[in-house]
C-alpha positions as a Markdown table, in Angstrom:
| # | Residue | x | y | z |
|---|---|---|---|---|
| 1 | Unk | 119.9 | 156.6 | 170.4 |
| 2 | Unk | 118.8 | 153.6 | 168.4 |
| 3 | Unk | 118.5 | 150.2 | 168.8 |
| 4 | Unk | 121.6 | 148.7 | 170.5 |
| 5 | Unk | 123.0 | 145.0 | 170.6 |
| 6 | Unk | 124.0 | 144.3 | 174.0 |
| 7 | Unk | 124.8 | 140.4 | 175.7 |
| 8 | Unk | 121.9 | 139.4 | 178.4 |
| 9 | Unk | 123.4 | 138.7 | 182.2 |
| 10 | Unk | 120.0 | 136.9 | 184.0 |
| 11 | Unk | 119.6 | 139.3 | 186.6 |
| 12 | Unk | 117.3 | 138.4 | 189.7 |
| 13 | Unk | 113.3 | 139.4 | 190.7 |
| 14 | Unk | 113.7 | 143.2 | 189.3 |
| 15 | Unk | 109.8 | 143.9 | 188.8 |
| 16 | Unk | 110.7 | 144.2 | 185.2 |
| 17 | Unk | 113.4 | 145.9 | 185.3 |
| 18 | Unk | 116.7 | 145.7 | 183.6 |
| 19 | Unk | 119.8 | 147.2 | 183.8 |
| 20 | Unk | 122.4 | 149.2 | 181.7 |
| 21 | Unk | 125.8 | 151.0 | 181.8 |
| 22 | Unk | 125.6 | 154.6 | 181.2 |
| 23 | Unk | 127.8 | 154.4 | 178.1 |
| 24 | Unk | 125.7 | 152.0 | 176.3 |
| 25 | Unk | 121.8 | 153.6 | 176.8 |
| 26 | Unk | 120.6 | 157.1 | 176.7 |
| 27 | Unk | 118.9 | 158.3 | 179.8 |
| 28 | Unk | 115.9 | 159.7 | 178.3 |
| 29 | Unk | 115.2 | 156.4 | 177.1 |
| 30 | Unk | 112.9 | 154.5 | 179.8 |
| 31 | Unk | 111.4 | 151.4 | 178.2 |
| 32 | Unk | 112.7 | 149.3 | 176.0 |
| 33 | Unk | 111.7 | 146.0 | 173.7 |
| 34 | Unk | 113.7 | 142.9 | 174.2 |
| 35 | Unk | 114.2 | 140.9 | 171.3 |
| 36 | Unk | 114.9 | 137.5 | 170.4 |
| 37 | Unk | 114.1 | 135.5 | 167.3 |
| 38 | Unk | 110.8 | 134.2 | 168.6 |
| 39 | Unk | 110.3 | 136.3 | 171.9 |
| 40 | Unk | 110.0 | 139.9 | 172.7 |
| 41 | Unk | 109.9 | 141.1 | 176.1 |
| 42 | Unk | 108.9 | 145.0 | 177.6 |
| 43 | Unk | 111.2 | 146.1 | 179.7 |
| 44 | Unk | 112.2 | 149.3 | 182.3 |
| 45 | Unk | 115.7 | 150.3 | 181.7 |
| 46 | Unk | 117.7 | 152.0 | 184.6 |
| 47 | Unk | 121.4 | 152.9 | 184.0 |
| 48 | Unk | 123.7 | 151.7 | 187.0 |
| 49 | Unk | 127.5 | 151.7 | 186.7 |
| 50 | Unk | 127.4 | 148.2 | 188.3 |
| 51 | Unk | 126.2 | 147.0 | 185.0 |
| 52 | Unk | 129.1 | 145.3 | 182.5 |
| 53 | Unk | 130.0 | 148.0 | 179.8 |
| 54 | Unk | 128.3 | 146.0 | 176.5 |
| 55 | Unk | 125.6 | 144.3 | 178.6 |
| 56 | Unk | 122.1 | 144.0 | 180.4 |
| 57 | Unk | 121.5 | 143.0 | 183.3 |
| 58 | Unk | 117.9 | 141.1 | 182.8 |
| 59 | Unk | 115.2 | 140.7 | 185.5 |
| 60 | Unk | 114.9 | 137.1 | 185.8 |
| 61 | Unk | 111.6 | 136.6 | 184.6 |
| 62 | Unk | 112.3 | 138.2 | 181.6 |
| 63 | Unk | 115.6 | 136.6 | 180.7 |
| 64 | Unk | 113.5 | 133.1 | 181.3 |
| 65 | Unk | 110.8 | 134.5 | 179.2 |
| 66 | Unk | 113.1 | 135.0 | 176.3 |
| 67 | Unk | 115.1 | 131.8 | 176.4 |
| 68 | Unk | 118.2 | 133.4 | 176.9 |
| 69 | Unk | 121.0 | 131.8 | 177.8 |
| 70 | Unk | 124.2 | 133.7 | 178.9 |
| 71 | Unk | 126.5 | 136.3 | 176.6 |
| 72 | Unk | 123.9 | 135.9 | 174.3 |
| 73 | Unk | 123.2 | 138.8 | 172.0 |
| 74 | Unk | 119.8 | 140.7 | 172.5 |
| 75 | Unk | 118.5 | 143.5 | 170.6 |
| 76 | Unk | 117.5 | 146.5 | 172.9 |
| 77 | Unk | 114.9 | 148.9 | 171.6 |
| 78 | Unk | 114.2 | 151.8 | 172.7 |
| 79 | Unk | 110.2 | 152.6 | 173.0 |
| 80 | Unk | 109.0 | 156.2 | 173.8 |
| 81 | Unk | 105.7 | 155.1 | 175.6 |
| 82 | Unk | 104.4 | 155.7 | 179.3 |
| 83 | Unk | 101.9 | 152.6 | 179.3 |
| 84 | Unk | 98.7 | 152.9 | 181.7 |
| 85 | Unk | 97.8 | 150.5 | 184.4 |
| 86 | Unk | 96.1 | 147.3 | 183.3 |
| 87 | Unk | 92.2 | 147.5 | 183.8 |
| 88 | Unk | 91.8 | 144.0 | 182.7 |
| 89 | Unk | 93.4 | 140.6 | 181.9 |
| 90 | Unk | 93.3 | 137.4 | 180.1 |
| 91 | Unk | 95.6 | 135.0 | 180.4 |
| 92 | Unk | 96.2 | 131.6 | 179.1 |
| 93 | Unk | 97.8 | 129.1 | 181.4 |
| 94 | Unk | 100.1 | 126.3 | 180.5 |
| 95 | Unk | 101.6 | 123.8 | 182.7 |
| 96 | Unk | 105.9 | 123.3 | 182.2 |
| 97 | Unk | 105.0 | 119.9 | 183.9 |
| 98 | Unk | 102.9 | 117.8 | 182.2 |
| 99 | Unk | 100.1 | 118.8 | 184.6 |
| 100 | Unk | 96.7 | 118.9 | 182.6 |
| 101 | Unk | 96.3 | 123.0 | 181.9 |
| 102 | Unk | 93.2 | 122.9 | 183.5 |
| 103 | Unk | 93.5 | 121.9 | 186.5 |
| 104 | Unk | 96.5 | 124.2 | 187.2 |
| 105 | Unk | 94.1 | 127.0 | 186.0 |
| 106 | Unk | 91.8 | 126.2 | 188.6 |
| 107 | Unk | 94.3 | 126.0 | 191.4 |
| 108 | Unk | 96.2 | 129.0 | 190.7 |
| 109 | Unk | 92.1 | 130.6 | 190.6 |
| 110 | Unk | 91.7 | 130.0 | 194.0 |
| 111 | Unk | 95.0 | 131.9 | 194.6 |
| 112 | Unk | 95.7 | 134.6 | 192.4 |
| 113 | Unk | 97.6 | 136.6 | 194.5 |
| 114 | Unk | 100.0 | 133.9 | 194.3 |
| 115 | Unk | 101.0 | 135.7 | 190.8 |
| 116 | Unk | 101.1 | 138.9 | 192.6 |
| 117 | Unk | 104.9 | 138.6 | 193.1 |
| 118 | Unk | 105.1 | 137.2 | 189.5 |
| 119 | Unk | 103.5 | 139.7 | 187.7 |
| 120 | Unk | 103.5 | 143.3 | 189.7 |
| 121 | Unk | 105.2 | 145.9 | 187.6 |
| 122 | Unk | 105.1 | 144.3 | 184.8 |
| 123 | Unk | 105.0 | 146.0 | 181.1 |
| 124 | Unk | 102.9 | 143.2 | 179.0 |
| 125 | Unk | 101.5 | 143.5 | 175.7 |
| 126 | Unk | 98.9 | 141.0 | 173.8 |
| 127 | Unk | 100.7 | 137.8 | 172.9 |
| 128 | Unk | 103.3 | 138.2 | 175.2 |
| 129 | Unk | 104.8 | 134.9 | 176.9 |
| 130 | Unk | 106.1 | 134.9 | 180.6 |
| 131 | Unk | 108.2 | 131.9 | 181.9 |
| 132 | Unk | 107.3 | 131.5 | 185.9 |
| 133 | Unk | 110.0 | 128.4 | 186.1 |
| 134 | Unk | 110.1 | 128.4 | 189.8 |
| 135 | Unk | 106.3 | 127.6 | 189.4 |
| 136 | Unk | 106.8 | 125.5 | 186.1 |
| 137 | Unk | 103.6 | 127.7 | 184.7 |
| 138 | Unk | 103.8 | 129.5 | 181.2 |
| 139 | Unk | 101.9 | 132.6 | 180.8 |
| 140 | Unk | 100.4 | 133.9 | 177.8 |
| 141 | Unk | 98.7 | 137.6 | 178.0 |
| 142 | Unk | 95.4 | 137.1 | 175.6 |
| 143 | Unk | 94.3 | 140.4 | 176.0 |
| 144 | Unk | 94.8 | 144.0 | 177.6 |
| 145 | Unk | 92.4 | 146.4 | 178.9 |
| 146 | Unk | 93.4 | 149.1 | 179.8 |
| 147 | Unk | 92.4 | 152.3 | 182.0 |
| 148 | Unk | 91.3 | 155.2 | 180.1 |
| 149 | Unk | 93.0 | 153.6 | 177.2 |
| 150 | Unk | 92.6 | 151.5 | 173.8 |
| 151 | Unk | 96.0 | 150.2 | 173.8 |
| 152 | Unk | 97.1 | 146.7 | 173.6 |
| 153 | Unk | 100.1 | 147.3 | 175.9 |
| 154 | Unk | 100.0 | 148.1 | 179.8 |
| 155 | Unk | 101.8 | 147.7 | 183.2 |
| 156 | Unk | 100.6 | 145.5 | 185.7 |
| 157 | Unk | 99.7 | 147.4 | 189.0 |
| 158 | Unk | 98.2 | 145.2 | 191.0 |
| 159 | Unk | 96.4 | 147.3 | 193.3 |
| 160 | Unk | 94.8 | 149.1 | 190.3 |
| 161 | Unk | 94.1 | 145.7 | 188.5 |
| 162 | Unk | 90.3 | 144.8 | 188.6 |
| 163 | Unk | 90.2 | 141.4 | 187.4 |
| 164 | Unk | 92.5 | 138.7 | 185.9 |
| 165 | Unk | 90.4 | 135.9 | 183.6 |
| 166 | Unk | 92.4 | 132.6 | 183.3 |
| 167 | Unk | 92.0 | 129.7 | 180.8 |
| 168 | Unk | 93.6 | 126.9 | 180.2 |
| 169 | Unk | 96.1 | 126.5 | 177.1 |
| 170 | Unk | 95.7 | 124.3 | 174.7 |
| 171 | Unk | 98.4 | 122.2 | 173.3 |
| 172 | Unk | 99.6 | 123.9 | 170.2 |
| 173 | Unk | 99.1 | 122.7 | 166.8 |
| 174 | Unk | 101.5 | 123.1 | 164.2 |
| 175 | Unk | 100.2 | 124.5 | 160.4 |
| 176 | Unk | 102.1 | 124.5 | 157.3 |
| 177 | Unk | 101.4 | 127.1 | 154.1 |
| 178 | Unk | 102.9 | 127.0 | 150.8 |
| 179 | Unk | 102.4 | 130.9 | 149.6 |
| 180 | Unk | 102.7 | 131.9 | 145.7 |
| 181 | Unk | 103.5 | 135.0 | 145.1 |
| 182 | Unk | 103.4 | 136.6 | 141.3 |
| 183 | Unk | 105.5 | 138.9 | 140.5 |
| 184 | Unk | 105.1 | 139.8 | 136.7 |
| 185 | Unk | 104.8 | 143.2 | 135.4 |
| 186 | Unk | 103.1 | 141.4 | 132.3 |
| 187 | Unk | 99.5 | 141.9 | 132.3 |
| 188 | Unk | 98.4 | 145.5 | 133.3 |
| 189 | Unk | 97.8 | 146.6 | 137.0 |
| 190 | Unk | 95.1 | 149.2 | 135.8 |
| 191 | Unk | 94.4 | 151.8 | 138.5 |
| 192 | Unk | 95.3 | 149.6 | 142.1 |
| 193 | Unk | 98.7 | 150.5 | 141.7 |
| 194 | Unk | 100.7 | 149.6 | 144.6 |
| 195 | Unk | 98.1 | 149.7 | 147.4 |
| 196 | Unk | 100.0 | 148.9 | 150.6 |
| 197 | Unk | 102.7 | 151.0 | 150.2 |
| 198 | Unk | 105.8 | 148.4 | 150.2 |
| 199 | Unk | 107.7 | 150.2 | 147.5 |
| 200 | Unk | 107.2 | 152.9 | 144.5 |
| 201 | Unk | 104.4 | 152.2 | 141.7 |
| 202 | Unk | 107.6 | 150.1 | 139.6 |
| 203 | Unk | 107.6 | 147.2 | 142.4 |
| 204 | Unk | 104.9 | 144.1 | 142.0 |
| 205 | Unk | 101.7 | 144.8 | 144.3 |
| 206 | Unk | 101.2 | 141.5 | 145.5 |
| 207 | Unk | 104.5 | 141.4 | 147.1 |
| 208 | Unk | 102.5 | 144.7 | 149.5 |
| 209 | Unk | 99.9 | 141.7 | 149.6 |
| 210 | Unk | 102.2 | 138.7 | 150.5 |
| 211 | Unk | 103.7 | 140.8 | 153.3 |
| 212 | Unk | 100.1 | 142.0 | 154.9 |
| 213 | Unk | 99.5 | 138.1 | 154.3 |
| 214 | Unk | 102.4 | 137.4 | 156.5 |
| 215 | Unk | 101.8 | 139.9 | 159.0 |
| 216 | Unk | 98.2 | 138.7 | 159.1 |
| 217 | Unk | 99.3 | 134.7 | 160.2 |
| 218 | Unk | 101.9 | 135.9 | 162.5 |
| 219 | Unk | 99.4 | 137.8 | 164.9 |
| 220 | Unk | 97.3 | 134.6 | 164.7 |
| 221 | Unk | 100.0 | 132.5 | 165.7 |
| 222 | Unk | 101.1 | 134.8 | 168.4 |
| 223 | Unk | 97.4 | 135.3 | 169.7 |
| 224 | Unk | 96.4 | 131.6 | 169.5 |
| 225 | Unk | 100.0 | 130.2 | 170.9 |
| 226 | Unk | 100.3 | 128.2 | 167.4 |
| 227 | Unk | 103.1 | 127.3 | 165.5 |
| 228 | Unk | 102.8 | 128.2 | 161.6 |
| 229 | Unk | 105.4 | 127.5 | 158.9 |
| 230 | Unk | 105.5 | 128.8 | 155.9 |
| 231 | Unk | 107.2 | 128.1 | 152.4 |
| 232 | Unk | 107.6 | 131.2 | 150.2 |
| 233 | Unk | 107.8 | 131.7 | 145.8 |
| 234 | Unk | 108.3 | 133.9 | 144.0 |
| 235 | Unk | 106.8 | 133.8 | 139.9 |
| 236 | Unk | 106.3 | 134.7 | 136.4 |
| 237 | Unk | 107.6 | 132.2 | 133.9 |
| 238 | Unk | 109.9 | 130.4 | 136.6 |
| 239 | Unk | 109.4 | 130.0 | 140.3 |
| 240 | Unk | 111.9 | 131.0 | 143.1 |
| 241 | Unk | 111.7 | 130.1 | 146.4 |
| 242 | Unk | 112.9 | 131.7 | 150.1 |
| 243 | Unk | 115.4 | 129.9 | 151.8 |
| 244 | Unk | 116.4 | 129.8 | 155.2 |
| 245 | Unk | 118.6 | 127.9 | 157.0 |
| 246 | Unk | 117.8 | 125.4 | 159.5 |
| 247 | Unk | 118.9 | 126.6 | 162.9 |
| 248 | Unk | 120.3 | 123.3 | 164.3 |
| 249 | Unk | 121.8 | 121.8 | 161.2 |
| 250 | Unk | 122.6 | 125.5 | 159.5 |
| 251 | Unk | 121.6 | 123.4 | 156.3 |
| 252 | Unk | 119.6 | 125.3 | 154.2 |
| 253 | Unk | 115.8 | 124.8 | 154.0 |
| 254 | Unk | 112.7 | 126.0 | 151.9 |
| 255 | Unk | 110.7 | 126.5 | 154.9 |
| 256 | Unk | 110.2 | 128.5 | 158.2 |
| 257 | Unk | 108.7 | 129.1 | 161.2 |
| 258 | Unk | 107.2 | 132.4 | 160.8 |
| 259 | Unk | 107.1 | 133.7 | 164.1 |
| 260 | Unk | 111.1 | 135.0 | 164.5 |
| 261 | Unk | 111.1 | 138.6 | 164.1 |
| 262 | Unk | 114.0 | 138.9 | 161.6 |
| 263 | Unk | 111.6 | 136.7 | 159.0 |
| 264 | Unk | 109.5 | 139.3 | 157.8 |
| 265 | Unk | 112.6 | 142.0 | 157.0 |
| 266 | Unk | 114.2 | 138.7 | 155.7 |
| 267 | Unk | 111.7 | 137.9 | 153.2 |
| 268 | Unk | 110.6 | 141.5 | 152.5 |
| 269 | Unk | 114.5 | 142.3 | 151.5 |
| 270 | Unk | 114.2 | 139.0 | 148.9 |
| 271 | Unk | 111.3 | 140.0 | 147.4 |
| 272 | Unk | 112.9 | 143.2 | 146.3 |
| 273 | Unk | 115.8 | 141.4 | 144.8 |
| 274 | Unk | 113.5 | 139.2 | 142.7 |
| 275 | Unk | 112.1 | 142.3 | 141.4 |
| 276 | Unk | 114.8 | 142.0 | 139.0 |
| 277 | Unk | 114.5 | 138.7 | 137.9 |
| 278 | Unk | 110.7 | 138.5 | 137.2 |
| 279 | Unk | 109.3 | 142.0 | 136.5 |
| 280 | Unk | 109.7 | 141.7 | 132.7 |
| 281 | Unk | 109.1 | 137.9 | 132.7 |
| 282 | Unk | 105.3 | 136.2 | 131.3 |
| 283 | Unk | 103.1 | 134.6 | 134.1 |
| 284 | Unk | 103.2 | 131.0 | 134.7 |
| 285 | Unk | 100.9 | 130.1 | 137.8 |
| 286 | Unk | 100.7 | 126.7 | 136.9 |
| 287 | Unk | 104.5 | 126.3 | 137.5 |
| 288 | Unk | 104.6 | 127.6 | 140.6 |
| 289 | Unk | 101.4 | 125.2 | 141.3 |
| 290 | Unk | 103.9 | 122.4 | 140.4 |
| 291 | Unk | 106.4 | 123.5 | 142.3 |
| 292 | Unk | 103.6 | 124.0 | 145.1 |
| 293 | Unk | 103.1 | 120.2 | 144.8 |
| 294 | Unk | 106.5 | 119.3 | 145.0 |
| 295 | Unk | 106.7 | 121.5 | 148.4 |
| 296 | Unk | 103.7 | 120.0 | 149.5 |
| 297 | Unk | 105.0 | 116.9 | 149.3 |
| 298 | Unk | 108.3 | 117.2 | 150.9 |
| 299 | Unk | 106.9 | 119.5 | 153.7 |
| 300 | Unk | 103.8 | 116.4 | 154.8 |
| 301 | Unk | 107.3 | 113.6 | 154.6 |
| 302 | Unk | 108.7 | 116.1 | 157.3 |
| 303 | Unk | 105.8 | 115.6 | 159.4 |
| 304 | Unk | 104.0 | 118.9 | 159.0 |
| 305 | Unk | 100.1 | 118.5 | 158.6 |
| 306 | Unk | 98.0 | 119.8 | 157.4 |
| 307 | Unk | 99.6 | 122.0 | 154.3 |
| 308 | Unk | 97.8 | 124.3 | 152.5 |
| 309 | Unk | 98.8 | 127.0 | 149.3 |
| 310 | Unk | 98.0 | 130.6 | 149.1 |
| 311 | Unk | 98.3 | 131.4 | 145.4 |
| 312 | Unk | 98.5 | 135.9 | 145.7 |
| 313 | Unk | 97.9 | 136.1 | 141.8 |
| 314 | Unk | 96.0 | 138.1 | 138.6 |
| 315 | Unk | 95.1 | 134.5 | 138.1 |
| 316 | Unk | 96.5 | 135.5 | 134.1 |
| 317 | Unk | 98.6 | 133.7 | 132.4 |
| 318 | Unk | 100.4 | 133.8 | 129.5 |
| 319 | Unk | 102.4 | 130.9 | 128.9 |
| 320 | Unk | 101.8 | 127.3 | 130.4 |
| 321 | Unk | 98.5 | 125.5 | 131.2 |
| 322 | Unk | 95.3 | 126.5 | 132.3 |
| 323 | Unk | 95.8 | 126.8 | 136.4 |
| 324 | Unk | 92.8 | 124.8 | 137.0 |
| 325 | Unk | 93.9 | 122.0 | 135.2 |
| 326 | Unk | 96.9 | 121.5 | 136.8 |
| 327 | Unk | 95.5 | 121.1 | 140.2 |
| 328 | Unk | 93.8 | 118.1 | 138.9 |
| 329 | Unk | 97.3 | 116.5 | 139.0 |
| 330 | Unk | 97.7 | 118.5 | 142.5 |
| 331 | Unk | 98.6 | 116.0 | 146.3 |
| 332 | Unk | 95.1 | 114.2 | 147.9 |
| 333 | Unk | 93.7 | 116.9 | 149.8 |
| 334 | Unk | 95.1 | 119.5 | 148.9 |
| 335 | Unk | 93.1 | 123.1 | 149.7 |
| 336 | Unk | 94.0 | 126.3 | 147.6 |
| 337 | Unk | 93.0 | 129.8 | 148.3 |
| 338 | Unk | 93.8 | 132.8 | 146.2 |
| 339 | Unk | 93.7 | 136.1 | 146.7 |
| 340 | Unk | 93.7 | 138.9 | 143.8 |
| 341 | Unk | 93.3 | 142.2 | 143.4 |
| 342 | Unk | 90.6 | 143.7 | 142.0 |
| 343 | Unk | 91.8 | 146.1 | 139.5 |
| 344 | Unk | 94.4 | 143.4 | 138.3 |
| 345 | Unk | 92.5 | 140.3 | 138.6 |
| 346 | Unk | 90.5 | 137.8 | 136.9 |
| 347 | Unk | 88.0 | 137.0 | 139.2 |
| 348 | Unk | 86.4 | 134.1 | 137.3 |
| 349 | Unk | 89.7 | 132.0 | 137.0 |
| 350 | Unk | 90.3 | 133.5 | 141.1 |
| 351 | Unk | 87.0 | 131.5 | 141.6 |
| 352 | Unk | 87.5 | 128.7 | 139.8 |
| 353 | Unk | 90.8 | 127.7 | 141.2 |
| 354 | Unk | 89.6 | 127.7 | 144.6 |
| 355 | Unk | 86.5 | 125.9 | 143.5 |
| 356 | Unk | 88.5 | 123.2 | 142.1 |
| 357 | Unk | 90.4 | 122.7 | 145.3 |
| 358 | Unk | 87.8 | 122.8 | 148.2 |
| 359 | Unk | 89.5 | 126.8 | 148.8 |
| 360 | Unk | 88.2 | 129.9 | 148.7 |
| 361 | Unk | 89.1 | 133.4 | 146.7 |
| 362 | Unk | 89.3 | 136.1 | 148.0 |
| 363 | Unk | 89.3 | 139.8 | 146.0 |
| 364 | Unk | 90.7 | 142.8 | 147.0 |
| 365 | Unk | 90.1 | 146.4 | 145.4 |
| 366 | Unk | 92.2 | 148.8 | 148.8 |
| 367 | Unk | 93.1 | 148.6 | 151.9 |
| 368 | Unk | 90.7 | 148.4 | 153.9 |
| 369 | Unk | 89.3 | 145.1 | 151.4 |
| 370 | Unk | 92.8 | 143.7 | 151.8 |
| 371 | Unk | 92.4 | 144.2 | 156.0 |
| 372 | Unk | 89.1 | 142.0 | 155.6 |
| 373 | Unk | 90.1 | 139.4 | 153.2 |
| 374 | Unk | 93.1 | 138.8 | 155.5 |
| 375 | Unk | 90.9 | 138.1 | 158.4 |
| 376 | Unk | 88.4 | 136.6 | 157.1 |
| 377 | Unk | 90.8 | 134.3 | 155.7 |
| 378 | Unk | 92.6 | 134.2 | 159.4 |
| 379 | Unk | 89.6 | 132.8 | 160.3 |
| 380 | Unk | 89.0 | 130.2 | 158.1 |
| 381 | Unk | 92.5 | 128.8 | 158.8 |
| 382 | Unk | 91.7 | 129.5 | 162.7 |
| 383 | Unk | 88.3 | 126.9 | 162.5 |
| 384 | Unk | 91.0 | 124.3 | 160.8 |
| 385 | Unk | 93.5 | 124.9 | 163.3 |
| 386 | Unk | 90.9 | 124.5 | 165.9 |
| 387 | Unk | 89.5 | 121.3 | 165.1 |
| 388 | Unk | 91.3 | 117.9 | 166.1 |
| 389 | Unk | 93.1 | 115.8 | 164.7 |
C-alpha cells in the first residue's frame, strides 16, 4: 500500500500511537510519517475497527505537534523501518508562555522524569517538533544517538535512554534568499553533464544544483528552528519566477517559506516546465540581477531582513551587460554569492561577482564538491543568522 490521505481525529495519550480502520491501512505496515505542510510526525499504526472508515485516530501529542485541527487531511506514509532505542538526546526547549527558555530549561533539569510520560515510546527523528500544551513547552529533538546505530531516527525507551542534554531555544530569526537559477542550453556544459541526477543529460544542470541548494537550507532551518524564505527564477534571455500563493489571502506571491514539504516537488515540477521556455534561449544574468533587485526591494517593504541572492550560473553571457556592472546599480547592502560548476563555468566572472558584492563563489566540479560548497555555504548563512540584530 502507498501513501494514503486520511482526516486526523485527536486521539488521547497513546505513547505514539495512532490508529486506523482495517480497510484503509495494510497490516504489514507498522510505522508511518505524518505529514503536514510544515510538520511531520513518526508514528505506530495499529488497525482497530473502532477507528472511522477514512480516518486516524491521532495520539494527542502528535496531533498537537502537527497543528492539526479536526477533519483535516493528513498524508499517512508508510515507512518500513524498526527504529532502535535512543542512546542519546538533545533537545532544545522553548517556552509556549513567554517564560524566558532558560529558566524553564533549568527547571524541567531538575526534573526530567517529568518528560517521562511525555516522551516514552516515542518514534523521533532530528528536527522533529513535539507540542507538550498541557506544559506549554515546545520540544525540538537536536540530535539522535542511537544504540548500535548511525541513524538519525529512534524510539524513546526510557529505561534504555542514558542521558537527555537540554538547551534553551532561541527565538527564531527569519532569512530571506532571492535564488537565480540559469537555465540556458547556450554555452557548452563540457563533460559535468547533469551531475545530480534530476533529469536526463537534455535538462539544465543547475536546476540538479538549485534543488540540492534547497534541500541544503531546509535542513538548516529545520536543525536551527529558523524560518527561511525564499524567492525563486528561472533565466536565459528573460527571467521567470515561482509563484505561490499566499495561504491566508490565497493571493498569489513571489515568495515562500521553504519549510512545507509540498515546496520542493512544487518547484522541482516548475523547473521542468521552464525547460521549454529557456533551453534554447541566450544567457542574460544581468536581467535576472535586475529582477533580483526589484525582489529585493519588495521582499525588505514586507519586513523580511536581511535578503540575500544566490545567483546558480556559468556566469556567461551572451546578450546584456557585464554582470558585474549591474550590481553597481544593485539595493544598499546587498550580498551575492554564486555558485558554478566547474566544467561549465567561468570562474573569474564567478569571483568577481561575489567580490563586487561582499559574497562569496563557490565552484563545483561533482558531487561530493557540490555536498561541500552547500555546507560551507550553510554555514556562512548560519554565522549571519546567528548574530543579532
Amino acid at each position: 500500500m502507498g501513501d494514503v490521505e486520511l482526516r486526523a481525529i485527536r486521539g488521547r495519550d497513546q505513547r505514539g500511537i495512532s490508529f486506523v480502520s482495517p480497510g484503509d491501512w495494510n497490516e504489514s505496515n507498522k510505522i508511518a510519517v505524518l505529514s503536514l505542510p510544515r510538520r511531520t510526525v513518526y508514528s505506530d499504526i495499529r488497525l482497530t475497527d473502532r477507528a472511522p472508515s477514512g480516518h486516524i485516530v491521532i495520539d494527542a501529542k502528535l496531533y498537537d505537534s502537527l497543528s492539526c485541527s479536526n477533519e483535516e487531511i493528513v498524508s499517512v506514509i508508510p515507512k518500513d523501518i524498526e527504529p532502535r532505542a535512543c542512546k542519546e538526546l538533545t533537545i532544545e526547549v522553548r517556552s509556549l508562555a513567554g517564560i524566558e527558555n532558560e529558566r524553564v530549561r533549568d527547571a524541567i533539569a531538575e526534573r526530567i522524569e517529568d518528560l517521562r510520560p511525555h516522551l516514552d515510546g516515542l518514534i523521533v527523528a532530528e528536527g522533529q517538533q513535539i507540542e507538550l500544551h498541557g506544559l506549554s513547552l515546545r520540544l525540538t529533538i537536536v540530535t539522535v544517538s542511537l544504540l548500535e546505530s548511525e541513524e538519525r531516527i529512534g524510539r524513546i525507551s526510557w529505561p534504555r535512554l542514558e542521558s537527555i542534554r537540554l538547551i534553551g531555544g532561541r527565538i527564531p530569526r527569519l532569512n530571506a534568499f532571492v535564488i537565480l537559477t540559469e537555465m540556458s542550453h547556450s554555452h557548452s556544459l563540457g563533460s559535468g553533464g547533469t551531475i545530480m541526477g534530476f533529469g536526463d543529460t537534455e535538462t539544465p544542470p543547475y536546476a540538479d544544483l538549485l534543488m540540492q541548494f534547497l534541500m541544503g537550507l531546509k535542513a538548516f532551518s529545520t536543525s536551527h528552528s529558523t524560518d527561511i524564505v525564499a524567492s525563486v527564477a528561472a533565466y536565459s534571455s528573460r527571467t521567470d519566477v515561482f509563484l505561490t500563493f499566499n495561504p491566508d489571502s490565497g493571493e498569489q506571491q513571489k515568495w515562500s517559506n521553504i519549510d512545507s514539504p509540498a515546496y520542493l516537488e512544487a518547484v522541482r515540477s516548475w523547473l521542468l516546465e521552464q525547460k521549454e521556455n529557456h533551453s534554447s534561449q541566450p544567457s542574460n544574468p544581468s536581467s535576472a540581477l535586475e529582477e533580483a533587485f526589484l525582489l529585493v526591494h519588495q521582499m525588505r517593504d514586507d519586513g523580511l531582513s536581511p535578503v540575500s541572492v544566490v545567483l546558480l550560473t556559468t556566469g556567461r553571457y551572451s546578450e546584456g551587460r557585464n554582470p558585474v556592472s549591474i550590481l553597481r546599480d544593485g539595493p544598499e547592502d546587498l550580498t551575492v554569492f554564486s555558485l558554478g560548476l566547474q566544467s561549465a563555468s567561468d570562474e573569474d566572472m564567478l569571483d568577481a561577482i561575489s567580490e563586487a558584492s561582499a559574497g562569496k563563489a563557490f565552484i563545483v566540479g561533482g558531487s561530493a564538491d557540490l555536498r561541500t560548497a552547500i555546507e560551507n555555504m550553510i554555514q556562512i548563512l548560519g554565522r549571519r543568522m546567528s548574530v543579532d540584530d
